[in-house]
C-alpha positions as CSV (number, residue, x, y, z in Angstrom):
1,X,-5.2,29.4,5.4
2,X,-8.8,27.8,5.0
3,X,-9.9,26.3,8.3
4,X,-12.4,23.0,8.0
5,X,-14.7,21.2,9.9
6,X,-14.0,17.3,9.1
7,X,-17.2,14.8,9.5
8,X,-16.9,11.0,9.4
9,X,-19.3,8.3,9.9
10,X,-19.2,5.0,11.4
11,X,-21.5,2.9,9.4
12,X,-20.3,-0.4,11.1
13,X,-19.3,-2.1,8.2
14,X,-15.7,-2.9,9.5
15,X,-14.1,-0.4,8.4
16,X,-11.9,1.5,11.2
17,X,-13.5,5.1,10.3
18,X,-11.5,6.6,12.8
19,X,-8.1,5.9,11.1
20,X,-10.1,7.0,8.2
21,X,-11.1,10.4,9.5
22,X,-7.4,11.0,11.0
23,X,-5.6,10.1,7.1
24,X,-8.6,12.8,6.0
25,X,-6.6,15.4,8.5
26,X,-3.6,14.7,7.0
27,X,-4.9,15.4,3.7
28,X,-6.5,18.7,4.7
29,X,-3.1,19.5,5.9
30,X,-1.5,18.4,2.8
31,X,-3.9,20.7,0.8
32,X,-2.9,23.8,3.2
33,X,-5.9,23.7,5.6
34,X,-6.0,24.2,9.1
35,X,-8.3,21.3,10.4
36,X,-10.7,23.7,13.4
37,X,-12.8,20.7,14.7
38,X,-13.7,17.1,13.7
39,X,-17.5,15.7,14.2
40,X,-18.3,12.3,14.2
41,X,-21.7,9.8,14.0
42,X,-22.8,6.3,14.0
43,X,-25.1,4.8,11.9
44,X,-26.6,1.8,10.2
45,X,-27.0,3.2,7.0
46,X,-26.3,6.2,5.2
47,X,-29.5,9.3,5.2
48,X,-30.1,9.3,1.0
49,X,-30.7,13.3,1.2
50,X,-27.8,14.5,3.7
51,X,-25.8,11.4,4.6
52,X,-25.7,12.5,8.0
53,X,-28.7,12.4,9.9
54,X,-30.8,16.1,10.0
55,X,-30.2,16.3,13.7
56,X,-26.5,15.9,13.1
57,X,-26.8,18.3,10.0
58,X,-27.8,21.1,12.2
59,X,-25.0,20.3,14.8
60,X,-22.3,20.7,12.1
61,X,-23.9,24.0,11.1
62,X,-23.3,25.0,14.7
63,X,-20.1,24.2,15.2
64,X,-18.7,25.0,12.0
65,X,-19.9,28.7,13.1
66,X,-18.5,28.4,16.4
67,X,-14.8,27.4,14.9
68,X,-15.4,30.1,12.0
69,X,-14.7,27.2,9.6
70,X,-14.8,28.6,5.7
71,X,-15.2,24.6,4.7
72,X,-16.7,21.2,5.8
73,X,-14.8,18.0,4.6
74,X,-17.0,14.8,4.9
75,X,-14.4,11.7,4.9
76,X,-16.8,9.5,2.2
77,X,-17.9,10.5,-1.3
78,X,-21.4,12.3,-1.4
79,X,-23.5,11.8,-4.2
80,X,-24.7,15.1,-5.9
81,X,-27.7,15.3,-4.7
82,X,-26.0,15.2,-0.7
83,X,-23.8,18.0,-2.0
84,X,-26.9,20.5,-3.4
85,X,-28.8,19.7,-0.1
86,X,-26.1,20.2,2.2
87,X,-24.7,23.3,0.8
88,X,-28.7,24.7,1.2
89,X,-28.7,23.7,5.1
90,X,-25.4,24.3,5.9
91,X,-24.5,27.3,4.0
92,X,-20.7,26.7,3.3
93,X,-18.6,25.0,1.1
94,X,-18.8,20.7,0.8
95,X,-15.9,18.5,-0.1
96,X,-16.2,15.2,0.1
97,X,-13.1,12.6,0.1
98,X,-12.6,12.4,-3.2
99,X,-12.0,16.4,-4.4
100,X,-10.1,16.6,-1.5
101,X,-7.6,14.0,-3.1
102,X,-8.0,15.5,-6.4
103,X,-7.6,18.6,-4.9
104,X,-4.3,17.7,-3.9
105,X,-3.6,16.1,-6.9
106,X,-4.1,19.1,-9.2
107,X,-1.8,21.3,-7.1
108,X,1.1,18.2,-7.1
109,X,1.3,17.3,-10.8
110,X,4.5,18.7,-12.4
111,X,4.8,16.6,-15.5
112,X,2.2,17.2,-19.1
113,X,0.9,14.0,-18.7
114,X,0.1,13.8,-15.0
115,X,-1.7,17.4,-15.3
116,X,-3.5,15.9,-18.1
117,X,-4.6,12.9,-16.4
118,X,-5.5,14.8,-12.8
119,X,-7.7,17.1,-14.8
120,X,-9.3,14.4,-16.8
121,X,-10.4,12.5,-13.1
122,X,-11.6,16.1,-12.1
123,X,-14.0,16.6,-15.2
124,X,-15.1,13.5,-14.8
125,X,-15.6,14.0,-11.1
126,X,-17.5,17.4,-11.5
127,X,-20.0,16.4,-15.0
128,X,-22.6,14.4,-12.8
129,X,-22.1,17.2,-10.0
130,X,-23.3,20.0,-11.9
131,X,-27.1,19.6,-11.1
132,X,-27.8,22.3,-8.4
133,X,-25.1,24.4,-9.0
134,X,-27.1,27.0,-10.8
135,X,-30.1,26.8,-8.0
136,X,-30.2,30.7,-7.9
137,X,-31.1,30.8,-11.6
138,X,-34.4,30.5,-12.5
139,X,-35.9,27.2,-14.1
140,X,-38.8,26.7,-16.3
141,X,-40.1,24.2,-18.0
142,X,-39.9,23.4,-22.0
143,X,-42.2,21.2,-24.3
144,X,-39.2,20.7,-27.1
145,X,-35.8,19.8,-26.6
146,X,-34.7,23.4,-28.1
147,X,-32.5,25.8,-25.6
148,X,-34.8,28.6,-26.3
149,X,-37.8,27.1,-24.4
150,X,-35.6,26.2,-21.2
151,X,-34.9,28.5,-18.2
152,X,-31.7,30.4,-17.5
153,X,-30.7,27.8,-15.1
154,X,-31.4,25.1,-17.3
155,X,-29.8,26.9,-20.3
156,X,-26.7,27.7,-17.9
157,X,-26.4,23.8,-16.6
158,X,-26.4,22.5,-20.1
159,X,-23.6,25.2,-21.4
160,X,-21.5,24.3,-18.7
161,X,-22.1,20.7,-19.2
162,X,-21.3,21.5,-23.4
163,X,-17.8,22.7,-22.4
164,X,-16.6,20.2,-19.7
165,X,-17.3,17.3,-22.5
166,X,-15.7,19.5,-25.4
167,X,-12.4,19.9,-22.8
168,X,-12.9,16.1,-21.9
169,X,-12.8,14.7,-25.2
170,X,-9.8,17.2,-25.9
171,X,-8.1,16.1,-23.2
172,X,-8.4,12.2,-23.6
173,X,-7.1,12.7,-27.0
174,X,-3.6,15.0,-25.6
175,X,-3.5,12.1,-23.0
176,X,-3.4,9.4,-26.2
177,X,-0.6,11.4,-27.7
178,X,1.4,11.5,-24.6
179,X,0.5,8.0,-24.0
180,X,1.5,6.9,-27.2
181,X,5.1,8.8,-26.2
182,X,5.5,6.5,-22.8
183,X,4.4,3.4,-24.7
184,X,7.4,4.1,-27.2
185,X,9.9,5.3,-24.2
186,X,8.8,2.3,-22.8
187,X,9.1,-0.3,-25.9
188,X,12.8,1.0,-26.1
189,X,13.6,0.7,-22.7
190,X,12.2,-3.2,-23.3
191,X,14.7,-3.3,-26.4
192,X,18.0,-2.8,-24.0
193,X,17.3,-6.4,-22.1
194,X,17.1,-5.0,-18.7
195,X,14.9,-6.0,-15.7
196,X,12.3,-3.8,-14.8
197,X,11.1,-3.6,-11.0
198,X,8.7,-1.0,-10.1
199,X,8.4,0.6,-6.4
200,X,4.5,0.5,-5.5
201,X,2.8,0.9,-2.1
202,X,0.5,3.3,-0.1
203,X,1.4,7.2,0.1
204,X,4.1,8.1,2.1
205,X,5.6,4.7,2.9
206,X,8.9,6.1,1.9
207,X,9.0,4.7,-2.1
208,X,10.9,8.4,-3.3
209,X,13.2,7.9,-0.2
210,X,14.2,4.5,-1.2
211,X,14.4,5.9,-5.2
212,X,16.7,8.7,-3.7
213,X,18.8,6.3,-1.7
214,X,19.4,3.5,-4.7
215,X,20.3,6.6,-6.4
216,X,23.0,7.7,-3.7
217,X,24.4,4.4,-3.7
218,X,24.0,2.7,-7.3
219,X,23.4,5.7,-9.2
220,X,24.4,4.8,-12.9
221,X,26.3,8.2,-14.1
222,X,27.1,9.5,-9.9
223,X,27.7,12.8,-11.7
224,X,24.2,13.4,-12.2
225,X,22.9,11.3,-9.5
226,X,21.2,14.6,-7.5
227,X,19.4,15.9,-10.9
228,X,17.8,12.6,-11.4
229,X,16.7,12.7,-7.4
230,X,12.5,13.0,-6.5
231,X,11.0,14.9,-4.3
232,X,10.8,13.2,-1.1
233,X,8.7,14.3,2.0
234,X,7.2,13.8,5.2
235,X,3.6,14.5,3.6
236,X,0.8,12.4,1.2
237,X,1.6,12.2,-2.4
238,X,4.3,14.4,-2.4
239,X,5.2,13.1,-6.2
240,X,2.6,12.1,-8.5
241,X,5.0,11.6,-11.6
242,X,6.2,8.3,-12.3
243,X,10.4,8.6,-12.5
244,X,13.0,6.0,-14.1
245,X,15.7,5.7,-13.1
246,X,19.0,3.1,-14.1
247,X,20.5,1.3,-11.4
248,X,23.5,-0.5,-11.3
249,X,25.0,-1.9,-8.2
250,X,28.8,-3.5,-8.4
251,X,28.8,-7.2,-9.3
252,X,25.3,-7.2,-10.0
253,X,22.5,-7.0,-12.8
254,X,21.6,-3.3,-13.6
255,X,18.3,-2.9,-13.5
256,X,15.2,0.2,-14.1
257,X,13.8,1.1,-11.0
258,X,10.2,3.1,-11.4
259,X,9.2,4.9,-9.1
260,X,4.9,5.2,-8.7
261,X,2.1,7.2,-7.7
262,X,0.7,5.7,-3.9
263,X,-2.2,4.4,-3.5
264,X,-4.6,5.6,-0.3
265,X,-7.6,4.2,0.9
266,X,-10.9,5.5,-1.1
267,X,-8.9,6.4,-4.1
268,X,-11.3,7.7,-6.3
269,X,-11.8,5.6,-9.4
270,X,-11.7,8.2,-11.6
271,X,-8.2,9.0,-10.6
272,X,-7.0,5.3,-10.9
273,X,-8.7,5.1,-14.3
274,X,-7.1,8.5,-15.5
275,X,-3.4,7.2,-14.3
276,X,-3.9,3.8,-16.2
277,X,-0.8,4.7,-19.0
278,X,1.3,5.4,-16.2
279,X,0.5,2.6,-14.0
280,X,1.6,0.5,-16.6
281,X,5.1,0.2,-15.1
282,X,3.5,-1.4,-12.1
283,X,2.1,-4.2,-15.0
284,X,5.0,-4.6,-16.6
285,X,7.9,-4.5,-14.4
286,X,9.5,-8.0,-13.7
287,X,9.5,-7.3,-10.1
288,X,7.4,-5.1,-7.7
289,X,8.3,-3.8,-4.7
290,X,5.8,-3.3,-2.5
291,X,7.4,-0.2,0.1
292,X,5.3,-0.2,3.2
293,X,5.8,2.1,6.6
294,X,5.8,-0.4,8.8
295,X,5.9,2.4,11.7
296,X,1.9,2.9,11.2
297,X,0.0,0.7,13.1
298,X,-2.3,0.3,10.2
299,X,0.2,-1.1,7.8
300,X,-1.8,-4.2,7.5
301,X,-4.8,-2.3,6.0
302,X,-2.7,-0.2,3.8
303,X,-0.8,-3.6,2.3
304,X,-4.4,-4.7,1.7
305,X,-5.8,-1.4,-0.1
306,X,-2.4,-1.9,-2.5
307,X,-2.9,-5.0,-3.1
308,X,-6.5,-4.3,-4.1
309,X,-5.0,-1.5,-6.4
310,X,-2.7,-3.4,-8.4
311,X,-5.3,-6.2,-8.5
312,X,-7.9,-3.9,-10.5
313,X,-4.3,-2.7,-12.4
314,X,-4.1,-6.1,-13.2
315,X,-0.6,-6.2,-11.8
316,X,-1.4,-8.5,-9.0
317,X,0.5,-11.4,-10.9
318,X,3.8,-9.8,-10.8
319,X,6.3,-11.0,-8.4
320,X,6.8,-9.2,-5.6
321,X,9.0,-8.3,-2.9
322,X,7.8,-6.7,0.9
323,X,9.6,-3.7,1.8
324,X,9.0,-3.4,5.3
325,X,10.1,0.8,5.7
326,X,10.8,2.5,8.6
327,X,11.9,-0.2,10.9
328,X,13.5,1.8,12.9
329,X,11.1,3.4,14.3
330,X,9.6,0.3,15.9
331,X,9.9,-1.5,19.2
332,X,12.4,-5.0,18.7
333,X,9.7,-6.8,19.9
334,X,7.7,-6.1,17.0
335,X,10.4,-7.5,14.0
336,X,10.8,-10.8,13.4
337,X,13.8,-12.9,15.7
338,X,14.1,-9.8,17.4
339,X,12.6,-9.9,20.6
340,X,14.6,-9.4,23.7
341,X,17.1,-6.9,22.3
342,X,17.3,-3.9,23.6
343,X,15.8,-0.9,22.1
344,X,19.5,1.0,21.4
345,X,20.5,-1.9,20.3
346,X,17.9,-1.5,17.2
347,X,20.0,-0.2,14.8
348,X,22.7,-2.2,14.9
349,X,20.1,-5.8,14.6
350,X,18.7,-4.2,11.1
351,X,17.8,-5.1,8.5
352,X,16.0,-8.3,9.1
353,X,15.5,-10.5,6.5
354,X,12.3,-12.9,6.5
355,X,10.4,-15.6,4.6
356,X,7.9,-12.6,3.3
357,X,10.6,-9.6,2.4
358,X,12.9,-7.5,4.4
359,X,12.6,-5.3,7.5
360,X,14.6,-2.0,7.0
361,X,15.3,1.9,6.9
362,X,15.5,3.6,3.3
363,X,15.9,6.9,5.6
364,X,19.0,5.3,7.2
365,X,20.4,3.3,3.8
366,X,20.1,0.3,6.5
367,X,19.6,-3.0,4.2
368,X,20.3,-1.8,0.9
369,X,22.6,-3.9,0.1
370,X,20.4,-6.9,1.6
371,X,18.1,-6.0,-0.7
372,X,19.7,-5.8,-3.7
373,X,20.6,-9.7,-3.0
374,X,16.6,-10.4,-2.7
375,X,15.7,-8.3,-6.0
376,X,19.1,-10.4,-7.9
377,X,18.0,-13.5,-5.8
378,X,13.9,-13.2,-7.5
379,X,15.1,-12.1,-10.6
380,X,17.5,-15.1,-10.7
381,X,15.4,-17.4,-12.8
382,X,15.7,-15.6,-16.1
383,X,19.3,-15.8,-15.6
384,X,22.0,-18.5,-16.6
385,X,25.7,-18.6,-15.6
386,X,28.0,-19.7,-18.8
387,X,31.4,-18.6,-20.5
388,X,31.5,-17.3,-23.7
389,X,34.2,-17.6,-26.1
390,X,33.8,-13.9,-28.2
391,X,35.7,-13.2,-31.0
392,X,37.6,-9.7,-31.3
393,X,35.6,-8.7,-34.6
394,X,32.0,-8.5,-32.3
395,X,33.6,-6.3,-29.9
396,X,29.8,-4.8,-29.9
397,X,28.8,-8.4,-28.1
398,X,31.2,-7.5,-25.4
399,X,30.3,-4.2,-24.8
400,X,26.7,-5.4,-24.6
401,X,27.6,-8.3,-22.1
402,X,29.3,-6.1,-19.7
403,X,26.6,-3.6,-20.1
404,X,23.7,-6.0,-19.3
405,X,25.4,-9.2,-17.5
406,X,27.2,-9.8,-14.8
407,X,30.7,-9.9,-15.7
408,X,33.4,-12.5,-13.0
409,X,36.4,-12.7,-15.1
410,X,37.6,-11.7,-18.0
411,X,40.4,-13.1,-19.9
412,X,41.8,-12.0,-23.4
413,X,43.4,-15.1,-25.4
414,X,44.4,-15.6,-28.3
415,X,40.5,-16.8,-29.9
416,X,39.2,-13.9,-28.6
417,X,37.6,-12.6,-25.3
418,X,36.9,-15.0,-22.8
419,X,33.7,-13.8,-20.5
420,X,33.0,-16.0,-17.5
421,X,29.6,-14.3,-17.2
422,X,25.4,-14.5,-15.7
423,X,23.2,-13.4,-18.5
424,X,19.2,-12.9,-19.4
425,X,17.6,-16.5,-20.7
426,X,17.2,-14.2,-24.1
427,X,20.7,-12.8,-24.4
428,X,22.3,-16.6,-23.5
429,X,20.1,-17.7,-26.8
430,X,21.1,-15.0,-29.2
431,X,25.2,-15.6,-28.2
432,X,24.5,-19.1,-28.0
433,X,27.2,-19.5,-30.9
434,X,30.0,-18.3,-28.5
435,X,29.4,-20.5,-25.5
436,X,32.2,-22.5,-24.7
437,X,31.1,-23.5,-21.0
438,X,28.1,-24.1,-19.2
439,X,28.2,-23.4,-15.4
């Protein structure tokens, strides 16, 4: 196991670098390193050759010695230049932030498509980084443009540089292909008429938990309800692959539930650009719900670094619903209406339902059916309540109704089938021929 030496700075912008540096140990940990020490500095602006200061720069050489770390993690993203000069001084291996997370990401993706897009953010990552990486080669000048007149280094840089945009432009059009498959997955799951709501949030709020336990409860086909499980685990972005899954809870609307890739703070760009396609279920879905562990005392920054996501998603004007996770795991006096109870009394006061979402334990299966009410309740204005009068020659109509409606009574008279029913806006227009009663 690689042990690292972590640096963050506090350049006073707001910004509470210390959370910051401790979610950049839990990423080291997530990536199978063993964090040795952590060193920090204050400043008022970034140094444009190090990023630390050069006193600071020869502190971290000493200590990374004295730990025997084999790599030093700086908690920001360094700009080439920072890398080539940092390696020279401090004579080990520099990560910044960013190939930390795609780091991680590259060992987590399972699916085509999320391999494809991980290493399309990496390439992209890497093509301005290649300057200095050759330094032991020599370089020499040229008056043409012609590789014949440059130095090995140079001749070396611009190979590399040759291959990583012939694998790029290979990869973006795979990605198209494969994108081009989700859009038509996606057009036909559109076609059947059923709600969409997709789970979004920051890593490790518990969405694949929740997934798991909608699953467990609502499954559609409970015989193959553990095949169609996720991964879910204690650790950041244990799933990358965006899952869908059918739900369909007695006496109400089935629905899809998508499950997403989290968000962290200082996502690298390149890795939000590169999961666009499948983001898409974020932009589409009717409903979001936005799953947030509201056991971290930072889950007020983390709702704020979501909601910053979705906005450059464009998904920000989607409905959407607050799942306050892990609620349990709080004091009473921190949930809403719940102060004076006693803590051992916790569990038996949940869930809490508020103005702004619902306080509960996906864990636990505590509030599940609460919120089903909430996503039926927000999803209730594209639905009308009616009774259709359906003939026994479009026996397809009633299939479909029970399928995608919500079904109260049924009665078979002499007409036909009588459905006393709560339907989509669009499916109450195209049987608008067999309504016999408006509710």
């Amino acid at each position: 196991m690689e042990r690292v030496l972590l640096v963050g700075v506090n350049l006073n912008d707001g910004e509470d670098y210390l959370a910051s540096l401790e979610e950049l140990s839990a990423l080291a940990e997530a990536c199978d390193m063993e964090v040795a020490a952590t060193v920090e500095q204050t400043l008022e602006q970034v140094h444009k050759a190090f990023y630390i200061g050069t006193g600071k720069v020869e502190e971290v050489k000493e200590l990374a010695t004295e730990c025997d770390a084999d790599v030093i993690i700086f908690d920001n993203s360094l700009s080439p230049m920072q890398i080539r000069n940092l390696q020279e001084k401090l004579e080990k291996p520099i990560l910044d932030r960013s190939t930390l997370i795609l780091d991680i990401f590259a060992r987590r993706a399972r699916s085509r498509e999320a391999k494809l897009q991980v290493e399309v953010a990496r390439l992209q990552y890497m093509l301005p980084r290649l300057v200095g990486l050759h330094a032991a080669l020599s370089r020499q000048g040229g008056a043409s443009g012609s590789m014949s007149n440059r130095g090995a280094g140079e001749k070396k840089l611009e190979l590399d540089r040759r291959v990583l945009e012939k694998r790029l432009s290979q990869l973006r059009r795979e990605l198209k292909e494969v994108g081009q498959e989700r859009e038509t997955q996606r057009k036909q799951r559109m076609k059947t008429g059923m709600p969409r709501v997709a789970l979004v949030g920051y890593t490790n709020a518990g969405k694949s938990t929740l997934l798991n336990a909608m699953l467990d409860l609502y499954g559609a086909d409970e015989v193959d309800v553990m095949e169609k499980k996720v991964l879910e685990k204690d650790m950041l972005f244990a799933t990358l692959d965006t899952t869908v899954r059918k739900i369909a809870p007695t006496d109400h609307h089935a629905f899809l539930l998508s499950d997403t890739v989290g968000f962290i703070h200082k996502l690298p760009h390149n890795l939000v650009e590169a999961f666009q396609s499948t983001l898409e279920e974020a932009r589409e879905a009717d409903i979001l719900l936005q799953v947030i562990d509201y056991s971290d005392e930072h889950y007020r920054e983390q709702i704020a670094v979501t909601n910053q996501t979705l906005q450059k998603l464009g998904a920000d004007g989607v409905p959407m619903l607050y799942v306050y996770n892990k609620a349990d795991l709080v004091r009473p006096e921190e949930l809403p209406g719940l102060a004076g109870i006693e803590p051992d009394q916790l569990l038996n006061s949940l869930p809490v339902v508020s103005q702004d979402g619902i306080y509960m334990s996906a864990k636990k299966q505590i509030g599940m059916e609460e919120l089903i009410e909430l996503i039926e309740k927000k999803l209730s204005g594209d639905y009308r309540e009616c009774v259709m009068l359906i003939p026994y020659t479009d026996g397809r109509a009633v299939s479909y109704l029970n399928e995608h409606g919500v079904v109260h009574d049924t009665q078979y008279l002499e007409e036909g089938v009588q459905l006393r029913l709560q339907c989509r806006r669009e499916d109450y227009q195209y049987y608008q021929k067999y309504i016999w009663q408006e509710s």
